[in-house]
C-alpha positions as CSV (number, residue, x, y, z in Angstrom):
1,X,0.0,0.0,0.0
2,X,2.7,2.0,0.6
3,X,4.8,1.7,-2.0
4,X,5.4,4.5,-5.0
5,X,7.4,5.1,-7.5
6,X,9.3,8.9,-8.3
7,X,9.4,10.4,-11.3
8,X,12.6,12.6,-11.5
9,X,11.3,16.5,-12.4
10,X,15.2,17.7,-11.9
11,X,15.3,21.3,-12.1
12,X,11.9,22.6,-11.3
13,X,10.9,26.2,-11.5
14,X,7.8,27.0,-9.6
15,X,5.6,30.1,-10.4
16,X,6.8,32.1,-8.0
17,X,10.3,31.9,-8.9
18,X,12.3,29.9,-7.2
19,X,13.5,26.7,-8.7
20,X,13.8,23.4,-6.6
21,X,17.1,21.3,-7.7
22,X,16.1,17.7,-8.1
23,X,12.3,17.9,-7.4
24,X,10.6,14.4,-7.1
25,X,7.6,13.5,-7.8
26,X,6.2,10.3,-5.7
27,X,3.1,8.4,-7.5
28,X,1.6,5.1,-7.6
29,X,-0.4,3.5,-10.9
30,X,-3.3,0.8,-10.5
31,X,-4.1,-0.8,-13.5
32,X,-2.3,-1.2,-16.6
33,X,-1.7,1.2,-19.4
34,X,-3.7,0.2,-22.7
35,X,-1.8,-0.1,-25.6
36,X,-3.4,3.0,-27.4
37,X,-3.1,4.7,-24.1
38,X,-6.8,5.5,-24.0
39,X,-7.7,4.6,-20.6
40,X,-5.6,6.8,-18.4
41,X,-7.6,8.4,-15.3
42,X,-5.6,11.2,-13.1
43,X,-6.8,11.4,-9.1
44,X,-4.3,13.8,-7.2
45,X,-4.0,13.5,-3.7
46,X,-5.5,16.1,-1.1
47,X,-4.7,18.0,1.8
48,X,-1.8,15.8,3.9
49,X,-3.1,13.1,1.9
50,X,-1.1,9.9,0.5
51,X,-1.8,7.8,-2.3
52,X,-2.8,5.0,-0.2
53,X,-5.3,7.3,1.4
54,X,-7.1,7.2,-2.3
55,X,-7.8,3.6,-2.7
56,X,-11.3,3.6,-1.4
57,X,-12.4,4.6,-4.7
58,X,-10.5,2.0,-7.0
59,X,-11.5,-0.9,-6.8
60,X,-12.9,-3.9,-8.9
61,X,-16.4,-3.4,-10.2
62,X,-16.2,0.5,-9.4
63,X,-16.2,3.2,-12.0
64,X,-11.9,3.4,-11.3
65,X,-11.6,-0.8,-12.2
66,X,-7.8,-1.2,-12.6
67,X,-8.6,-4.3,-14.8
68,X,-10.5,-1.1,-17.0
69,X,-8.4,1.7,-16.5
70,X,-4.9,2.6,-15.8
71,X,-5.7,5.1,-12.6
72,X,-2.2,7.5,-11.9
73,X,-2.3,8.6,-8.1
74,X,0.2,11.6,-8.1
75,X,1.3,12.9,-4.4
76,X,1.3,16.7,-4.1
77,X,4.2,18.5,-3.8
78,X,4.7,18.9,0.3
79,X,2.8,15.7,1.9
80,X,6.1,14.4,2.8
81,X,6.1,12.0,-0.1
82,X,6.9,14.5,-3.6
83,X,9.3,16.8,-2.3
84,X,9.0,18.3,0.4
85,X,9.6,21.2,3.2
86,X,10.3,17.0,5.2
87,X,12.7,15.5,2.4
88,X,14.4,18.5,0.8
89,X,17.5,19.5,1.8
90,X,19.5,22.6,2.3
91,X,18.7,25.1,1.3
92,X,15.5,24.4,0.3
93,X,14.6,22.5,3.5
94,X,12.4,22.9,6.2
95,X,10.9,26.9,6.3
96,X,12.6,27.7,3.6
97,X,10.5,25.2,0.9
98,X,9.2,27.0,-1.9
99,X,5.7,28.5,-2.2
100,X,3.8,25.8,-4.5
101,X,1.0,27.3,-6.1
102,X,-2.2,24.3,-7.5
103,X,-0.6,25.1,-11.2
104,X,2.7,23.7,-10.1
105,X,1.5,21.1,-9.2
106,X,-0.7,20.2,-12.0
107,X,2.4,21.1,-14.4
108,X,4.3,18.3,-12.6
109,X,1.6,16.4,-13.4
110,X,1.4,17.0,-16.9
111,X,5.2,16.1,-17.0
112,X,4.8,12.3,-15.1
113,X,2.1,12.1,-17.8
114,X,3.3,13.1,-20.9
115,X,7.3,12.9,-20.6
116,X,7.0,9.1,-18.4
117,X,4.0,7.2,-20.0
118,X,3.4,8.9,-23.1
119,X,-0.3,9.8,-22.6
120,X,-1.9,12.5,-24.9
121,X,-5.6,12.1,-23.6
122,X,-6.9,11.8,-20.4
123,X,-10.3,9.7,-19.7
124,X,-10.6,11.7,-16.7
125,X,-9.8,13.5,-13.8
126,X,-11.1,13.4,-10.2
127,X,-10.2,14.5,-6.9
128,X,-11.8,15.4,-3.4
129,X,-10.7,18.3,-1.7
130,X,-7.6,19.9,-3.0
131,X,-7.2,17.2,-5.1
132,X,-10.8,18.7,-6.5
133,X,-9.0,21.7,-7.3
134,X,-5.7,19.8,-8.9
135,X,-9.3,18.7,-11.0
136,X,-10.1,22.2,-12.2
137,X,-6.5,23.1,-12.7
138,X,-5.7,20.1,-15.2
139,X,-9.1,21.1,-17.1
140,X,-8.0,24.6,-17.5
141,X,-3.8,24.1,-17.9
142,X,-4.5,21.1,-20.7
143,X,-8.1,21.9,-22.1
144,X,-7.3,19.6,-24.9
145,X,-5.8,16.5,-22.9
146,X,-8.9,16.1,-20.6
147,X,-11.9,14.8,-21.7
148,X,-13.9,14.5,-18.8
149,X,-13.5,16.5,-14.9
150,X,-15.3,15.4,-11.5
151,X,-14.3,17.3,-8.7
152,X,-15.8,16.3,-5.4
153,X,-16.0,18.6,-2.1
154,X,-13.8,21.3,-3.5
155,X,-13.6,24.2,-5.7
156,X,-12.3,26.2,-8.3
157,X,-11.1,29.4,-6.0
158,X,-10.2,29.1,-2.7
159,X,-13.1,31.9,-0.9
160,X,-12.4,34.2,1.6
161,X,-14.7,31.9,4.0
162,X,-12.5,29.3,3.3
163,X,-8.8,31.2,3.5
164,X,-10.2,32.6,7.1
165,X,-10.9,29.0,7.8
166,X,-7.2,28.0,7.1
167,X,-6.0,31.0,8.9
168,X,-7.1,29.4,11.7
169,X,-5.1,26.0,11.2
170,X,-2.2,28.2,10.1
171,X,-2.2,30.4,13.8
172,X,-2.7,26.8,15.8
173,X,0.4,25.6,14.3
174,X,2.9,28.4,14.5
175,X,1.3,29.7,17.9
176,X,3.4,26.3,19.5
177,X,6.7,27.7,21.3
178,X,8.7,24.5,19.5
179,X,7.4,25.6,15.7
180,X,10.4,28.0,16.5
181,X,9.7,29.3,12.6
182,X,10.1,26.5,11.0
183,X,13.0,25.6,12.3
184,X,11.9,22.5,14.8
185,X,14.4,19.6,15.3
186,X,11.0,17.6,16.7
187,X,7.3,18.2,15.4
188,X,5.4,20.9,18.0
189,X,2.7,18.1,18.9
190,X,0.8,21.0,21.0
191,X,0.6,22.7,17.5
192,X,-0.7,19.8,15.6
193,X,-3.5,18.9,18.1
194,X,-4.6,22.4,18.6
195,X,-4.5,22.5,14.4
196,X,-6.7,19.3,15.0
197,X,-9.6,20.7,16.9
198,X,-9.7,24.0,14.7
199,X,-10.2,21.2,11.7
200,X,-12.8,19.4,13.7
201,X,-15.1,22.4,13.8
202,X,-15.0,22.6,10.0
203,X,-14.1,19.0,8.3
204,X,-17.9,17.7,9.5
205,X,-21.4,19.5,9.7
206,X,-23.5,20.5,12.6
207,X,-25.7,18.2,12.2
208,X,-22.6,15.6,11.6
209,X,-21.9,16.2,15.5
210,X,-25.9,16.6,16.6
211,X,-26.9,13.5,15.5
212,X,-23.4,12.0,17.2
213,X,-22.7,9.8,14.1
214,X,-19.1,9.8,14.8
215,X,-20.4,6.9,16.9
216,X,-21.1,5.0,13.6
217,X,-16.9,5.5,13.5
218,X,-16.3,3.8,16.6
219,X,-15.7,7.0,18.8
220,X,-17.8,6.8,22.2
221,X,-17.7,10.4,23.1
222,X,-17.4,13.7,21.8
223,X,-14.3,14.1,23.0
224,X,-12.7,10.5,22.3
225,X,-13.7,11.8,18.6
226,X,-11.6,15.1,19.2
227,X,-8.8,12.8,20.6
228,X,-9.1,9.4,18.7
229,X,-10.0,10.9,15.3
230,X,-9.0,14.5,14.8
231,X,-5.5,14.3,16.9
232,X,-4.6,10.7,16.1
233,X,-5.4,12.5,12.2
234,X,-2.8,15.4,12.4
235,X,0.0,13.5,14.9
236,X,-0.1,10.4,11.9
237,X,3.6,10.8,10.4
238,X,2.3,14.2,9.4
239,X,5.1,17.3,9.5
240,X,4.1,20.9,10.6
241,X,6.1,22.5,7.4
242,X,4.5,20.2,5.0
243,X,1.1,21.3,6.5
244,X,1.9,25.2,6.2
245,X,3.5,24.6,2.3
246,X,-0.1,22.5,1.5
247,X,-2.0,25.0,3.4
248,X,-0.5,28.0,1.5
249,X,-1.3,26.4,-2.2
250,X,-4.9,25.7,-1.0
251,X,-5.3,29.6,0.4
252,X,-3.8,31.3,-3.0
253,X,-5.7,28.6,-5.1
254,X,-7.3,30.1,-8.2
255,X,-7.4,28.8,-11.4
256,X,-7.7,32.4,-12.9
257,X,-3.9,32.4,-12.0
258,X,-3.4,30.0,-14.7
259,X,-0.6,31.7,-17.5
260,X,-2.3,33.5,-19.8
261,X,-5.5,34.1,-17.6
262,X,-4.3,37.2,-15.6
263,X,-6.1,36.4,-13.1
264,X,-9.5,36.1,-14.5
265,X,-11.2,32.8,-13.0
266,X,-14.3,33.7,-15.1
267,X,-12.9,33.2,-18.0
268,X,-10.1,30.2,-16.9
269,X,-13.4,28.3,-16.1
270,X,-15.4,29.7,-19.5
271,X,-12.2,28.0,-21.1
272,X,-12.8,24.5,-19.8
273,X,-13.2,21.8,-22.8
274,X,-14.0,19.4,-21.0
275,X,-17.7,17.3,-19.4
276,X,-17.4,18.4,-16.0
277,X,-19.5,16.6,-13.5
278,X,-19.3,19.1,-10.1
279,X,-20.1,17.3,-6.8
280,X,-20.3,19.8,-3.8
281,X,-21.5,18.0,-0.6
282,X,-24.7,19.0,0.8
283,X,-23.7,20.5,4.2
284,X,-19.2,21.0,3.5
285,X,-18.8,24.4,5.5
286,X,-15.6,25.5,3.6
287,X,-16.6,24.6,-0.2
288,X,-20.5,24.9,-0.1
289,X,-23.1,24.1,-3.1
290,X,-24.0,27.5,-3.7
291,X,-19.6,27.9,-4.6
292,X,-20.0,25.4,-7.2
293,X,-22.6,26.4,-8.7
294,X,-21.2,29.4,-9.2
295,X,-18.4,27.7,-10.7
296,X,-20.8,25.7,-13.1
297,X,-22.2,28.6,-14.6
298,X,-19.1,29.8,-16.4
299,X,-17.9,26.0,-17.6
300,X,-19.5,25.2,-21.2
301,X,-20.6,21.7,-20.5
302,X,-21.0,21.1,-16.3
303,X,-23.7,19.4,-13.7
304,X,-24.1,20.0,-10.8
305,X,-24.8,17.2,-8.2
306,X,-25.1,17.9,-4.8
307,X,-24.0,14.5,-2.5
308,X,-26.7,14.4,0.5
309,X,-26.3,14.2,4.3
310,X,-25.0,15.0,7.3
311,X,-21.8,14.6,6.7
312,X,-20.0,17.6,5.0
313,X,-16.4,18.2,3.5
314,X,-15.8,14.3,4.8
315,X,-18.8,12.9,2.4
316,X,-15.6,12.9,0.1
317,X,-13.2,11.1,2.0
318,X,-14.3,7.4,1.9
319,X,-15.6,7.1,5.6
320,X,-19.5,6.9,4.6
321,X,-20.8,3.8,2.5
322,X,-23.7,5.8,1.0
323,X,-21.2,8.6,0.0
324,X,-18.8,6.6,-1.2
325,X,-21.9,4.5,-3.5
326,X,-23.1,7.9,-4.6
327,X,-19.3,9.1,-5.5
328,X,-18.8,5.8,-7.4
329,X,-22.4,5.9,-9.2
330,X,-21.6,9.2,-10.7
331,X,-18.6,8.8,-11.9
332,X,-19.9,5.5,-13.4
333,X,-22.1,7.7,-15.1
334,X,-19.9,10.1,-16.4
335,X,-17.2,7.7,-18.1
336,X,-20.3,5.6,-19.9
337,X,-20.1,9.5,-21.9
């Protein structure tokens, strides 16, 4: 599960300048790779996420059937895996990692993809969370490589909501006395389990936490949840830079700042070629319905369809059996197109 390969980028300059010497890329591949190279599927990773942490949705008999397609699973640059604030060294290392914008890593991406398996077309693209807006980014970057998009619990533009949101996370972390600016020698655990309960606030509804289905999870308390769940989440081999470098490239996410777009996410999302089926979850606090539908109103060919229930941003993230049937129907649906 936890093996991946690397895919060498060398040199890599990022959008904001600086350039990373001997950049890796980490993925992992399910299925194998037809010999027209028709059946390639892309499905980035999300915030602190790992490839491994993908494979609910692949699976025999499900709309990503490695005996169908051949899935790629990139890791995004800082989740300790691709390079990393973790893995890089000096000077590079640590605080001094590069901003990563969503466009960096989408042009990785494209270079794993193009320049390492050959593949012109893409079947699709899907991802929850940031890896919903690595969706939008490769369907505005490559309009002509990417036939179909279905982001799930994520958007387009980071909002302000959602930056004041991450501000929050941001403050819990660095507030620790052992962050010391980045420069730790061991992780500031008061950090990450402060960081944890700001999530907890935000990663499941109200209702989520009035109807106490996180016993349905196994927790027996409110507060074994907060502990068991949400701590146990952020103190999981997960680094305190590597949070702050994803953290940054989901704040300044905007695919108006695309090249050539200036800017102008109206008309980076007017440019998108391909069928987009848009997946919001019914009660996410940080990337609402009413977001995406904004967001559907500027792409040529797009749906809207909301995923029901209680359980908010998390409906993406493979814990639910209904979500995860719904998840798997549409995008059933949309590749029989």
């Amino acid at each position: 599960m936890t093996e991946y390969h690397v895919f060498d980028l060398g040199d890599f300059t990022f959008q904001h300048g600086a350039t990373l010497r001997g950049a890796k890329l980490a993925f992992q591949t399910y299925g194998t790779l037809s010999a027209d190279k028709s059946n390639a599927i892309v499905y980035p990773t999300w915030y602190s996420g790992r490839h491994w942490d993908n494979e609910w949705l692949i699976g025999e008999g499900m709309a990503l059937d490695p005996k169908k397609y051949f899935i790629i699973v990139p890791n995004m640059f800082g989740n300790g895996l691709s390079s990393s604030p973790s893995n890089t060294p000096a000077p590079y290392d640590r605080a001094r990692f590069p901003r990563v914008t969503m466009y960096d890593n989408v042009h990785a991406q494209h270079r794993l993809v193009t320049e390492h398996f050959g593949i012109e077309r893409l079947s699709l693209v899907t991802g929850w969370s940031m890896g919903a807006g690595q969706t939008y980014q490769w369907a505005v970057a490559y309009p002509e490589m990417v036939e179909r998009i279905a982001p799930f619990c994520g958007s387009s533009v980071t909002s302000e909501h959602n930056q004041v949101f991450l501000e929050g996370v941001k403050a819990a972390l660095t507030a620790d006395e052992a962050f010391r600016g980045g420069w730790y020698d061991k992780q500031p655990t008061l950090g990450l389990r402060a960081a944890a309960r700001v999530y907890a606030g935000w990663g499941f509804s109200q209702a989520f936490y009035w109807q106490q289905v996180y016993q349905q999870l196994g927790f027996t308390s409110l507060e074994d949840f907060l502990v068991g769940f949400w701590e146990g989440f952020f103190l999981d081999n997960r680094d305190a830079n590597n949070l702050l470098t994803m953290l940054w490239t989901w704040q300044k996410a905007d695919v108006g700042l695309t090249p050539d777009f200036d800017g102008d996410t109206e008309r980076a999302l007017s440019s998108i070629k391909a069928k987009a089926l848009v997946m919001p979850a019914e009660k996410d606090l940080y990337f609402p319905p009413e977001d995406e539908k904004w967001a559907c109103g500027f792409i040529p060919d797009a749906e809207l369809r909301v995923i029901p229930g209680v359980w908010g941003h998390f409906a993406g993230g493979g814990s639910n059996p209904v979500d995860v049937a719904f998840i798997d129907s549409a995008l059933k649906e949309l590749l029989s197109h």
